[in-house]
Legacy VTK file of the C-alpha trace (Angstrom):
# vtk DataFile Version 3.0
C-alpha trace
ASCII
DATASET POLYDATA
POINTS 150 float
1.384 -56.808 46.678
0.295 -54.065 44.352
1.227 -55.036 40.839
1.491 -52.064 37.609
-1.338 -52.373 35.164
-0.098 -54.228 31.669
0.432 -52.139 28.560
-2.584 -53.491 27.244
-4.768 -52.127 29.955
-2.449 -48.832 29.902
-3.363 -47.982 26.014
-7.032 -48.879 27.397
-6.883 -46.047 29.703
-5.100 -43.364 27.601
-8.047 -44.485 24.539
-11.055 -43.494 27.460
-9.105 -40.495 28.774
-8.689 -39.291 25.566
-12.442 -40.171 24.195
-13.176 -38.034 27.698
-10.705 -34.797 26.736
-12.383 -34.874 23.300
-16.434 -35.342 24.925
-15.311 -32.562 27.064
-14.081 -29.885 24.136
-16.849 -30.641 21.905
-19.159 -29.486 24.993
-21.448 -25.962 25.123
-20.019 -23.324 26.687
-21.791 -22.513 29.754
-24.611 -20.111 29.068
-23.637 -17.901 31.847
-20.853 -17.417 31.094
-20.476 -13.763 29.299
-16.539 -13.461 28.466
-14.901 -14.013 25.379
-13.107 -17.289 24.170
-9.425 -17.324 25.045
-8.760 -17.235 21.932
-10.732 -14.164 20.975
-9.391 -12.558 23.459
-5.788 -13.410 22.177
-6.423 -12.084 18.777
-8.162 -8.976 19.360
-6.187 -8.094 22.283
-8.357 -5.481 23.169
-11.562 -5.539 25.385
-15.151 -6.184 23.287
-16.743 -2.579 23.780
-19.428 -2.076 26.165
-23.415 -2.285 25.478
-24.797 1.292 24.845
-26.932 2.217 28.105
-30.511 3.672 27.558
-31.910 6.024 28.845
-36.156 5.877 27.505
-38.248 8.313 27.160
-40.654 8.822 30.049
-37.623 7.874 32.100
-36.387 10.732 34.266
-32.803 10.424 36.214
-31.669 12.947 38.770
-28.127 12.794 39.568
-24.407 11.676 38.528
-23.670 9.408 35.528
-20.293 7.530 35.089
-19.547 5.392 32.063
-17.002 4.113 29.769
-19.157 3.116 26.731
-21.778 4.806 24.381
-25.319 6.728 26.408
-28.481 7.093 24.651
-30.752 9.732 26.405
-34.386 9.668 25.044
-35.801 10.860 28.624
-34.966 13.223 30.810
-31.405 13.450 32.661
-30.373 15.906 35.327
-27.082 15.702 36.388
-23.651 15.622 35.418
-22.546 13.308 32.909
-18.854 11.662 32.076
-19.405 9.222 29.001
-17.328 8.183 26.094
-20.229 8.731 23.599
-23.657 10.577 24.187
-26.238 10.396 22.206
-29.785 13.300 23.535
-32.115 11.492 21.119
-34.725 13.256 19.555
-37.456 13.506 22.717
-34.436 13.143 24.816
-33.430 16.458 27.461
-30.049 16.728 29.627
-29.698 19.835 32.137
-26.300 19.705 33.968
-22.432 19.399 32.380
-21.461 16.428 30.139
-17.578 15.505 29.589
-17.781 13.029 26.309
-15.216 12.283 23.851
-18.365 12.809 21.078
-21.265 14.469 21.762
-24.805 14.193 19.567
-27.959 16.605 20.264
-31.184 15.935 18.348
-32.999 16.667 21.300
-32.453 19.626 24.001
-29.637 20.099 25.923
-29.310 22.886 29.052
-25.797 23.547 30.679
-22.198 22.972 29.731
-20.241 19.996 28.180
-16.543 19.894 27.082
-16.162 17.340 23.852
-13.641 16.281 21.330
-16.693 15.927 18.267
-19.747 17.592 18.831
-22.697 17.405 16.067
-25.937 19.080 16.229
-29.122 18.092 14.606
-31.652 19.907 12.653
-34.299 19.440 15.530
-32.006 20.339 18.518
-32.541 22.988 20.628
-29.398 23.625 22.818
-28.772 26.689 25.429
-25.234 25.987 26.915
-20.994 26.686 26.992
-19.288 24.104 24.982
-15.855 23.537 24.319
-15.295 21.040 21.572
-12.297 20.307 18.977
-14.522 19.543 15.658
-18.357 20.810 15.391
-21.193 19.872 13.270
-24.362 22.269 12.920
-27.245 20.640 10.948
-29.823 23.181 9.164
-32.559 24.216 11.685
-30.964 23.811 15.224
-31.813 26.610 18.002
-28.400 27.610 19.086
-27.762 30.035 22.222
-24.820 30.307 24.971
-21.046 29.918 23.866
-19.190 27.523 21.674
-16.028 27.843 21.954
-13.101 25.724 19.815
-10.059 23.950 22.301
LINES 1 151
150 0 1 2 3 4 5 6 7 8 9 10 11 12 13 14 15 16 17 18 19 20 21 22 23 24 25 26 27 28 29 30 31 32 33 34 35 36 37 38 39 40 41 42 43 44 45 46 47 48 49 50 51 52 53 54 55 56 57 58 59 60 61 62 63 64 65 66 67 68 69 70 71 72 73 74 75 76 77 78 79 80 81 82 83 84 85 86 87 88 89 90 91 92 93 94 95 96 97 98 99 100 101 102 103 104 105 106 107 108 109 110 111 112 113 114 115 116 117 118 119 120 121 122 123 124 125 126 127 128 129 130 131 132 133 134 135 136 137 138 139 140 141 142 143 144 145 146 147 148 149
């Protein structure tokens, strides 16, 4: 009743599945679609790093912020913050505590932080405790409170 395709028709089939398979891998990725190629993945074996956040200036935040990746504060933050890298930009102001594995003021920052690097601009004006493992003190910051070396 139901009879098995010839060989002939069989080689047909595997030719259009194939053509198929290739149309299909020569296709765009879909736009939406924001993580990296398998294969990227595979070689790197490590996670792409994170975006830095931003923080403008004439932005003001009130409250607690909680990131794994880099922080650029050119408005005002008050709060606590936990980063891996913060950057107070030039206009930028933080009042509360910061835990960062680097820490960069070129702006003003009020409170306490605890940091592996910390650097200090020429233009930063900071009034705070810090404990840090390697500092960095530019010509012509405005330094009060207590840095102390962990």
């Amino acid at each position: 009743m139901f009879n098995r395709k010839s060989n002939q028709s069989d080689a047909q089939d595997n030719g259009i599945s194939e053509d198929i398979d290739s149309m299909n891998d020569s296709l765009p990725n879909d736009p939406y679609d924001q993580s990296p190629a398998p294969e990227q993945q595979a070689q790197s074996g490590l996670t792409e790093p994170l975006k830095p956040s931003v923080i403008s200036e004439g932005f003001e935040f009130t409250g607690d912020v909680n990131f794994q990746g880099t922080l650029n504060v050119d408005g005002l933050v008050n709060g606590s913050i936990t980063v891996q890298n913060l950057l107070i930009g030039s206009s930028g102001k933080v009042n509360g505590s910061i835990r960062a594995t680097t820490i960069q003021v070129r702006g003003t920052f009020t409170g306490d932080a605890t940091c592996q690097d910390l650097t200090i601009g020429g233009q930063a004006s900071v009034n705070a405790k810090i404990n840090y493992a390697s500092l960095t003190i530019q010509r012509g910051a405005m330094i009060q409170g207590e840095l102390t070396k962990s």
